[in-house]
C-alpha positions as CSV (number, residue, x, y, z in Angstrom):
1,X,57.2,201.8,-78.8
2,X,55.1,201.0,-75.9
3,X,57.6,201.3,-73.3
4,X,58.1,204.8,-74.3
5,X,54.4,205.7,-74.0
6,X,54.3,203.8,-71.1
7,X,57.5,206.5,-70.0
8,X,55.3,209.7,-71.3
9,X,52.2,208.4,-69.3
10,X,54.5,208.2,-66.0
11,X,56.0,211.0,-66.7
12,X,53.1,212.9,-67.1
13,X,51.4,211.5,-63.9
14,X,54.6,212.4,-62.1
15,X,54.4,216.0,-62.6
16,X,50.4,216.4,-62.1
17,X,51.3,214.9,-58.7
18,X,53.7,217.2,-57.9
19,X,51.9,220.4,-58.4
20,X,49.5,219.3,-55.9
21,X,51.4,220.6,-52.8
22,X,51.6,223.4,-54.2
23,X,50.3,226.8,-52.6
24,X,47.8,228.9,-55.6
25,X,47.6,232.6,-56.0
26,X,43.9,233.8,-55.7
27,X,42.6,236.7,-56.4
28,X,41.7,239.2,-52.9
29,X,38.2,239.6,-54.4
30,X,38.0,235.4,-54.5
31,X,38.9,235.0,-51.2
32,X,36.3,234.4,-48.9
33,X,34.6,237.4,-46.6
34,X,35.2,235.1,-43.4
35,X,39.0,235.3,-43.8
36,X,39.3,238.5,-45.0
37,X,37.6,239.9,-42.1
38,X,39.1,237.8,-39.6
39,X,42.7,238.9,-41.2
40,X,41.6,242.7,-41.4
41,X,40.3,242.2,-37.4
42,X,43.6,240.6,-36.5
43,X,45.5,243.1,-38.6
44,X,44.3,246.5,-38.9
45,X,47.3,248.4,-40.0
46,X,47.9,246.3,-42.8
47,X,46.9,246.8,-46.1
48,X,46.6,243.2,-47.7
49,X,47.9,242.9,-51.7
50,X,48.3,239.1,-51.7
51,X,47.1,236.0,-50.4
52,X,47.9,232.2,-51.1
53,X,45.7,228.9,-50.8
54,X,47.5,225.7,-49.2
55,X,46.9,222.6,-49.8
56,X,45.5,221.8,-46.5
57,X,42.9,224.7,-47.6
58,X,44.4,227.4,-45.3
59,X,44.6,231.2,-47.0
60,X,47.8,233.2,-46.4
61,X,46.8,236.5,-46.5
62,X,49.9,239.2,-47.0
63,X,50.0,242.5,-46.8
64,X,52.0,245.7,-45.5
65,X,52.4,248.3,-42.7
66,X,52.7,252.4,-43.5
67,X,56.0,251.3,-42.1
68,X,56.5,248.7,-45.0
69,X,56.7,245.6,-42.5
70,X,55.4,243.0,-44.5
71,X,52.9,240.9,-42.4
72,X,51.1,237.2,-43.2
73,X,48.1,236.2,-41.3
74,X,47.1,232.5,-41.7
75,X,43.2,232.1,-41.8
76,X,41.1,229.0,-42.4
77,X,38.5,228.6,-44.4
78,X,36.3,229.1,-41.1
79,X,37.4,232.7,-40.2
80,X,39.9,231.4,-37.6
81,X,43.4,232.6,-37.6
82,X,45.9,230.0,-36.8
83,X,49.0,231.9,-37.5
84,X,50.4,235.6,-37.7
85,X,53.9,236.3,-38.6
């Protein structure tokens, strides 16, 4: 008996640790006014739907051209983009 609650404990410890790399949804209107701008600024035919928090607290901000081109700029928390692609 307490070997398998021992197993459910690990188990479950396991898996919280896991999801922890993971990148989250957020909502556009929850992402902060510094990144948004610095994305819009770096990107101004794109019309963002979609961005993504990393772990490392960067925001992948998505979005697409009139052309449908699907661009990503990656903003920190700062205002500073680090990546386009």
């Amino acid at each position: 008996m307490r070997r398998l609650l021992f197993l459910r404990m690990f188990i479950c410890a396991c898996s919280q640790k896991l999801g922890e790399g993971r990148k989250q949804i957020i909502p556009l209107d929850q992402v902060p006014p510094a990144v948004m701008k610095a994305a819009q600024e770096r990107l101004p035919e794109v019309k963002f739907d979609s961005a993504l928090k990393t772990p490392d607290g960067l925001y992948e901000v998505r979005g697409k051209t009139k052309t449908g081109k699907i661009q990503e700029a990656e903003v920190n928390a700062a205002g500073e983009v680090v990546l386009v692609e």
